[in-house]
C-alpha positions as CSV (number, residue, x, y, z in Angstrom):
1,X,143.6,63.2,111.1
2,X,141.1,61.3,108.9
3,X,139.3,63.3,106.3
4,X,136.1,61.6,106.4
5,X,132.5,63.2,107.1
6,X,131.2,61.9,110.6
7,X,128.1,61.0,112.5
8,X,127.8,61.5,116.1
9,X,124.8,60.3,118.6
10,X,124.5,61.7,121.9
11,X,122.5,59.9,124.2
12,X,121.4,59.6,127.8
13,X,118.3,60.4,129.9
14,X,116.0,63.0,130.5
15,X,118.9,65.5,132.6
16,X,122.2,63.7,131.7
17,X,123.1,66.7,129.9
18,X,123.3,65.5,126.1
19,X,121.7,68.5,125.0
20,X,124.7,71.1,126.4
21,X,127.8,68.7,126.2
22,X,126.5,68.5,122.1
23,X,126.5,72.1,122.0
24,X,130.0,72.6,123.4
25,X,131.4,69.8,121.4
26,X,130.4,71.3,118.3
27,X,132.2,75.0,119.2
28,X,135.0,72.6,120.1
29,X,135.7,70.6,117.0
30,X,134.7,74.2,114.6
31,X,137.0,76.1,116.6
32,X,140.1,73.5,117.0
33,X,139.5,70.8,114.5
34,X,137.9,73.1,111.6
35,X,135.0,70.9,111.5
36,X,131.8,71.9,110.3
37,X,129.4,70.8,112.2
38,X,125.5,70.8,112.4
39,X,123.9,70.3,115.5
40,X,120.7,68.1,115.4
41,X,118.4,66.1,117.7
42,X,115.1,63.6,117.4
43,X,112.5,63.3,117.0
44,X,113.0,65.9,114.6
45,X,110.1,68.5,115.1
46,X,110.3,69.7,111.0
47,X,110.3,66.1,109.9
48,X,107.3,63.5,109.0
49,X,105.1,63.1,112.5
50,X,107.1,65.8,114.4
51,X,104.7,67.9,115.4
52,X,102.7,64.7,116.7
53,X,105.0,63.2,118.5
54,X,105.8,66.6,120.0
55,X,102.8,67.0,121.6
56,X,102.8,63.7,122.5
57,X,105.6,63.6,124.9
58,X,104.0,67.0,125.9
59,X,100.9,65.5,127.0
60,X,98.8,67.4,124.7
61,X,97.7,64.0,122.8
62,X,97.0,61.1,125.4
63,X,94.9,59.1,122.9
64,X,97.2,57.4,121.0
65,X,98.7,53.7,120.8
66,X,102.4,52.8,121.7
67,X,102.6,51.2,118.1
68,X,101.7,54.7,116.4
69,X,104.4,56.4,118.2
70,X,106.8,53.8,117.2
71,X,106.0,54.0,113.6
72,X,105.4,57.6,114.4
73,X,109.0,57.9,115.5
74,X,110.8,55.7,112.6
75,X,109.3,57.7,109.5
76,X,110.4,60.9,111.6
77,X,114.1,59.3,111.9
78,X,113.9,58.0,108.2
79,X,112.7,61.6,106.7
80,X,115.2,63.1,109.2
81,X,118.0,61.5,107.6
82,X,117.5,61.3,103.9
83,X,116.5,65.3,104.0
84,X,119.4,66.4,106.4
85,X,121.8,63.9,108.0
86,X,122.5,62.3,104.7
87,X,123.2,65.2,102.4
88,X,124.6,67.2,104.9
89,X,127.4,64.5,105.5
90,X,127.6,63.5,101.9
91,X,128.3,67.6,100.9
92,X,132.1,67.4,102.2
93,X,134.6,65.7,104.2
94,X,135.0,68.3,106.7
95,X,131.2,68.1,107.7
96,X,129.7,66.6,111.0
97,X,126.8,65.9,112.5
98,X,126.2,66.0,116.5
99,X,122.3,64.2,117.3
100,X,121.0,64.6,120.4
101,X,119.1,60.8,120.7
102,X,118.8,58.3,117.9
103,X,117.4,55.0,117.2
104,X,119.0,53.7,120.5
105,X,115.8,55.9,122.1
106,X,113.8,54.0,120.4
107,X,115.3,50.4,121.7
108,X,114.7,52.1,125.4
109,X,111.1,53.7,125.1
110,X,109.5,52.1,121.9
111,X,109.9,48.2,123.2
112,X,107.5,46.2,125.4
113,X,106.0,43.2,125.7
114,X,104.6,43.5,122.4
115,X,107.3,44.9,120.4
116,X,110.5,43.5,120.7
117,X,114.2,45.2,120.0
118,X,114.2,43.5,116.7
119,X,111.2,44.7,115.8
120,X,111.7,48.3,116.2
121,X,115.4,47.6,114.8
122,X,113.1,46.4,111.9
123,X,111.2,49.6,111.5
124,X,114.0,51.9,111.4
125,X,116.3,49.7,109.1
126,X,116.9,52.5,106.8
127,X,118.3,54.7,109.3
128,X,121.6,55.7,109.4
129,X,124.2,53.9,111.4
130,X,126.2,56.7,113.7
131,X,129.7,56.1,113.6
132,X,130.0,56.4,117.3
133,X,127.2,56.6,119.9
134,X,128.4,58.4,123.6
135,X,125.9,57.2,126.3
136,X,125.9,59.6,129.1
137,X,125.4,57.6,132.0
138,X,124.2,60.3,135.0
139,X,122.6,59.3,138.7
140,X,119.2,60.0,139.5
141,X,119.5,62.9,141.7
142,X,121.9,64.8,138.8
143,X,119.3,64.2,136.3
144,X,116.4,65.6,138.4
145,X,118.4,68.4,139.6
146,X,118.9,69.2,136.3
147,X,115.4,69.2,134.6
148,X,114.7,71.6,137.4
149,X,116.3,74.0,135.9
150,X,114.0,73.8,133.0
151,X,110.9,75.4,134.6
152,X,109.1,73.1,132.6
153,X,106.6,70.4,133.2
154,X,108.0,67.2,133.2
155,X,107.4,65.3,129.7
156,X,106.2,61.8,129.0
157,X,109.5,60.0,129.6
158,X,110.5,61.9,131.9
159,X,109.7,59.9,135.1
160,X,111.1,56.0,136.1
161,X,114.7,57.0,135.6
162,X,115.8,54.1,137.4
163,X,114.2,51.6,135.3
164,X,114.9,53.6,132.1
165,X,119.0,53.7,133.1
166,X,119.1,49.5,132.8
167,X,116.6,49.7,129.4
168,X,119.6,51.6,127.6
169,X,122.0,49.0,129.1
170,X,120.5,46.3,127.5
171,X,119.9,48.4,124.2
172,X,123.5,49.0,124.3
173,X,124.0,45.1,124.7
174,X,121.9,44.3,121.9
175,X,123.3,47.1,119.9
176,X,126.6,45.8,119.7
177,X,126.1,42.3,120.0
178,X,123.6,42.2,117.3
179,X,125.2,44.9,115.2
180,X,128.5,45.6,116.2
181,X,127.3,49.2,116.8
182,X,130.5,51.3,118.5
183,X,129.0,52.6,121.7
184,X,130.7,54.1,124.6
185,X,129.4,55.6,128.1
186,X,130.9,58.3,129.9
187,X,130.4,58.9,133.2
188,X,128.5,62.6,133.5
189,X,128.3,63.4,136.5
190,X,131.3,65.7,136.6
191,X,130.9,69.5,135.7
192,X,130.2,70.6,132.2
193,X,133.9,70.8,131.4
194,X,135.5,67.7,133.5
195,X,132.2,65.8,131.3
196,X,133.4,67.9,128.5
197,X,137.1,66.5,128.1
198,X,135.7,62.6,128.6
199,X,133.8,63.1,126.0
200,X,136.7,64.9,123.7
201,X,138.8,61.5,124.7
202,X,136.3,58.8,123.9
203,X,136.5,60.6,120.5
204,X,140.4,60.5,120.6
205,X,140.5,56.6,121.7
206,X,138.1,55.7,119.5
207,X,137.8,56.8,116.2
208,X,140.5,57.9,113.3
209,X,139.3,60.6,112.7
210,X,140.2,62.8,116.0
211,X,143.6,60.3,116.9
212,X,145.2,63.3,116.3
213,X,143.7,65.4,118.9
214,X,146.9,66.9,121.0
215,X,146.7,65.5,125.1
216,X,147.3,69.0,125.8
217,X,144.4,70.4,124.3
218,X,142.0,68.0,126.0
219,X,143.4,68.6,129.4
220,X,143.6,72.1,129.6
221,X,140.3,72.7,127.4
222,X,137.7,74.8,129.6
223,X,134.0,75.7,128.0
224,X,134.6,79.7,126.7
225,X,132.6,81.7,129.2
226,X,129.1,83.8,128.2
227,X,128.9,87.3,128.4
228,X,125.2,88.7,129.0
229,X,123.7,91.7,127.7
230,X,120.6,93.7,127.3
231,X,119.4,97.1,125.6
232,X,121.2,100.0,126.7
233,X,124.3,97.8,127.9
234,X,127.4,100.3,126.8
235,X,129.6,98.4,124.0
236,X,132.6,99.1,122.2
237,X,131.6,98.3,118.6
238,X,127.9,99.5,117.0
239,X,126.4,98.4,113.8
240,X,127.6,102.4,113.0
241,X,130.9,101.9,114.1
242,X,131.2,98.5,112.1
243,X,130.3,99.8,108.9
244,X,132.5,103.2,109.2
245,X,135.4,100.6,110.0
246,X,134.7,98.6,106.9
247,X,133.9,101.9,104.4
248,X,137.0,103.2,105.7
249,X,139.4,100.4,105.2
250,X,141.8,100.4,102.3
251,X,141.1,96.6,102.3
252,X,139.8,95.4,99.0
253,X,137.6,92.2,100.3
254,X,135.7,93.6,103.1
255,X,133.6,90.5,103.0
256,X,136.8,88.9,104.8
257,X,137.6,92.1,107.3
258,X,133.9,92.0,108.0
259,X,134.4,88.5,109.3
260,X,137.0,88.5,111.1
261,X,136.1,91.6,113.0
262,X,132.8,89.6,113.9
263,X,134.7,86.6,114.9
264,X,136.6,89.0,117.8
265,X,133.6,90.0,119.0
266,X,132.1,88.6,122.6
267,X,128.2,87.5,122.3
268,X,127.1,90.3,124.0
269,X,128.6,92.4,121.2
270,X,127.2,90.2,118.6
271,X,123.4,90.6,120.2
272,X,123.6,94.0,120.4
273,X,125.0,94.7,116.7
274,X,122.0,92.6,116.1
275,X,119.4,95.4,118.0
276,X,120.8,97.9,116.0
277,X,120.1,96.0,113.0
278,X,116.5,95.8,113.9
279,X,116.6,99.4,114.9
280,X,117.6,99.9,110.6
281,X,114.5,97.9,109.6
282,X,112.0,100.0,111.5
283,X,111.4,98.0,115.0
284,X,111.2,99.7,118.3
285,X,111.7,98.0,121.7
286,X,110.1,98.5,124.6
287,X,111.2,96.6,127.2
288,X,113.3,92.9,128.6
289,X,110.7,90.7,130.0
290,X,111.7,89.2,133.3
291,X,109.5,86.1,133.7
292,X,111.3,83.7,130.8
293,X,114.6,81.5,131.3
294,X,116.2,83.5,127.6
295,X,116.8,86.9,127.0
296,X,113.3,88.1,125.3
297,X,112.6,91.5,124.6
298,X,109.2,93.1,123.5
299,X,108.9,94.8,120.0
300,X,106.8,96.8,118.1
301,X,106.3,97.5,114.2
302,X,104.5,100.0,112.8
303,X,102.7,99.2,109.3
304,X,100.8,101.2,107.2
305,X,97.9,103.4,108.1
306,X,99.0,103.7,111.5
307,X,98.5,99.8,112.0
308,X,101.3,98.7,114.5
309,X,102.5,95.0,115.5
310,X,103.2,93.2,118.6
311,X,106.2,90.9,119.1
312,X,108.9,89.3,120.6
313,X,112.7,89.2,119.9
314,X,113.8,85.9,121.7
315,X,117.9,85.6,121.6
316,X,119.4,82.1,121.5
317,X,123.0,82.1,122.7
318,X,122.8,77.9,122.4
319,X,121.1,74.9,120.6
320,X,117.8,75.2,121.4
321,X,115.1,72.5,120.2
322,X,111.6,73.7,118.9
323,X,110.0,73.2,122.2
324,X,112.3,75.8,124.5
325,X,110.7,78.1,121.7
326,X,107.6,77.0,122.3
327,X,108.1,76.9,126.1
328,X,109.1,80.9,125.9
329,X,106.0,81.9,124.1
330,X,103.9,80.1,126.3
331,X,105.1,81.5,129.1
332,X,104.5,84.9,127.8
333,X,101.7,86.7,129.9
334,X,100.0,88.5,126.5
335,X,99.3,86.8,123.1
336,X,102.0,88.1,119.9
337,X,102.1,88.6,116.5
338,X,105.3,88.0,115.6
339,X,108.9,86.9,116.7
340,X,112.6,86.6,116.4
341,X,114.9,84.7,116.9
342,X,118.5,85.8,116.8
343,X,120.5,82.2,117.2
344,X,124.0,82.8,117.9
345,X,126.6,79.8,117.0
346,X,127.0,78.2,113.6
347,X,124.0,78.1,110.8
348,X,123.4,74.6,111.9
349,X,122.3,75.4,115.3
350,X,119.0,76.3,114.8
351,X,116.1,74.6,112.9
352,X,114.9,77.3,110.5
353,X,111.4,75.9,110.9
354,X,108.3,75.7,113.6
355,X,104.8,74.2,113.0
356,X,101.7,77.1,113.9
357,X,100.8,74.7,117.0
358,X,98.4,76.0,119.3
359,X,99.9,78.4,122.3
360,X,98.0,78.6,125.6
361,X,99.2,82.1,127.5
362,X,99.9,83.1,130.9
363,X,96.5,84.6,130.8
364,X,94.5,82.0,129.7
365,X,93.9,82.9,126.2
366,X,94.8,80.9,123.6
367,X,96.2,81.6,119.9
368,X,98.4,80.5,117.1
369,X,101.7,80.0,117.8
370,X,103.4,83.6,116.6
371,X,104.8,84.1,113.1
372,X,108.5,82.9,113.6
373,X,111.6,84.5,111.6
374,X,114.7,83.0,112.4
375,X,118.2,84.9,111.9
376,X,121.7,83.0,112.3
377,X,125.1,84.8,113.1
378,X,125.6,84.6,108.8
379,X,122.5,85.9,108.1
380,X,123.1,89.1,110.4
381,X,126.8,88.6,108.9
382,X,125.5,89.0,105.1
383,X,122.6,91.8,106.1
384,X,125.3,94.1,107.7
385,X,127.9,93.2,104.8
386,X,125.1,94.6,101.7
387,X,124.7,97.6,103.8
388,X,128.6,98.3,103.3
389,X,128.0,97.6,99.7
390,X,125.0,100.0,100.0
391,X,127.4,102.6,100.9
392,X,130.4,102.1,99.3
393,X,128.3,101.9,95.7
């Protein structure tokens, strides 16, 4: 296999699945090509404009022009790229990036009469060139059925699939006619692993770097299955039980026997060691709410002078994009101070970052958007590995 750095678009409309297939894809290539990969997506809600454009496709800002959000959209894809697709890539060989949507969006919803496909090629010049693009290429009914799912309302671009479907046809033309841009489409309308496996071969018969991906592994690949969980759910391993394993151990590195007992563990194992955690640093829970699509639990934290805090712990078992968070909290029935979000998967699955936007309630009241603390797998990894150092001091 070719050790080179790669750059991966996913693309597709509103439904066609990008979002999950990227997710899985990553797991894939960590787990059986040791890749290191970083899951990403555009517009890019911590980069230039993308809060604005946010609320744009949200419908929160109607008063705007279609040449703003084009510009709007290329300084987001430019600041996107020089501040993490760029140095990520250029840190090792071994590093990939997966993007959910790229400058081939832009060709399909920034172009009209007006503006042309060279001139919003123009604008976003300085972007980076993927190394392959996968168009997934998904009927109309598959696409709706799937947004349904969301329990979301439907976002600006989000309607006229019909019309949008032979837009990225054409952008896919003029891609490679005009730039001799490597596209392929897959046909998604399979399940999540028969789509899955298609999308593992384009990467086979397509690029050096996966040739050497083994037939077998493809065929009989299937997506690893999710275990849920909740408080109180009886478990085999507790944060307790962890750290007596790893005082106990004769083993000299238990930075290493820390991590590989983490790496046996099931999600639902993995969330829970993560309660207890919580439980070290003072917070109490109270209860699982049962109106949101995610696992979100209610917390409290008691501060000085018999002050106490409300909040949220929201757990993430996949790549989520600033506005599912946004879509939890504002589905919430009571306003919060505070949350947390536990992301399972690999560092790079979860933007570290979310703008204070305003959030309208269940009850009608509206506040800034929570206080947000994010915690990845390696952060809960390095918290539980100091309190073994803690105790073997």
């Amino acid at each position: 296999m070719v050790k080179d750095s790669f750059f991966l678009v996913i693309e597709g409309l509103d439904g066609s699945g990008k979002t999950s297939i990227g997710r899985h894809l990553a797991e894939f290539c960590e787990l059986h090509l040791n890749k290191k990969v970083r899951l990403t997506y555009e517009p890019h809600d911590p980069s230039a404009g993308g809060l604005f454009i946010r609320q744009i496709l949200e419908k929160k800002i109607t008063n705007f022009t279609p040449e703003t959000l084009m510009v709007a959209f290329a300084a987001n894809r430019l600041d996107h790229c020089n501040r993490q697709i760029n140095p990520w890539l250029a840190a090792s060989t071994d590093h990939m990036i997966i993007c959910d949507r790229n400058y081939l969006s832009s060709l399909v919803y920034q172009t009209n009469d007006d503006f042309s496909k060279e001139h919003v090629m123009n604008l976003n010049q300085n972007a980076r060139k993927p190394d392959l693009t996968i168009f997934m290429n998904v009927s109309n009914e598959v696409c709706y059925a799937r947004m349904k799912h969301r329990n979301k309302p439907q976002e600006l671009f989000e309607t006229g699939l019909s019309n949008t479907r032979k837009k990225y046809l054409a952008a896919i033309d003029f891609l490679k006619s005009n730039r001799a841009e490597k596209i392929v489409t897959v046909d998604a309308n399979g399940t999540m692993d028969e789509v899955l496996r298609d999308v593992i071969t384009v990467l086979k018969n397509n690029t050096a770097q996966f040739a050497d991906i083994e037939n077998s592994l493809i065929e009989n690949y299937k997506i690893p299955t999710r275990t849920e969980f909740g408080i109180g759910d009886t478990q085999t391993i507790t944060l307790q039980s962890l750290l007596n394993q790893a005082t106990q151990s004769e083993s000299t590195d238990k930075q290493v026997l820390l991590q590989n007992r983490f790496d046996q563990l099931e999600n639902a194992s993995k969330g829970i060691l993560f309660f207890d955690y919580l439980k070290t640093l003072g917070y109490q829970f109270i209860e699982k709410f049962s109106t949101t699509n995610h696992p979100v639990y209610k917390l409290t934290y008691n501060l000085p002078s018999e002050l106490k805090q409300k909040g949220i712990l929201v757990v993430m078992e996949e790549f989520q994009q600033s506005n599912m968070i946004l879509e939890v909290v504002s589905n919430l029935s009571e306003m919060t101070d505070f949350m947390i979000v536990f992301a399972m998967g690999k560092s790079g699955s979860m933007t570290p970052f979310y703008e204070r936007d305003k959030i309208q309630y269940n009850n009608g009241h509206t506040a800034l958007f929570p206080s947000a603390q994010i915690f990845t797998e390696q952060q809960l990894l390095n918290s539980i590995l100091a309190l073994i150092e803690s105790k073997t001091a």
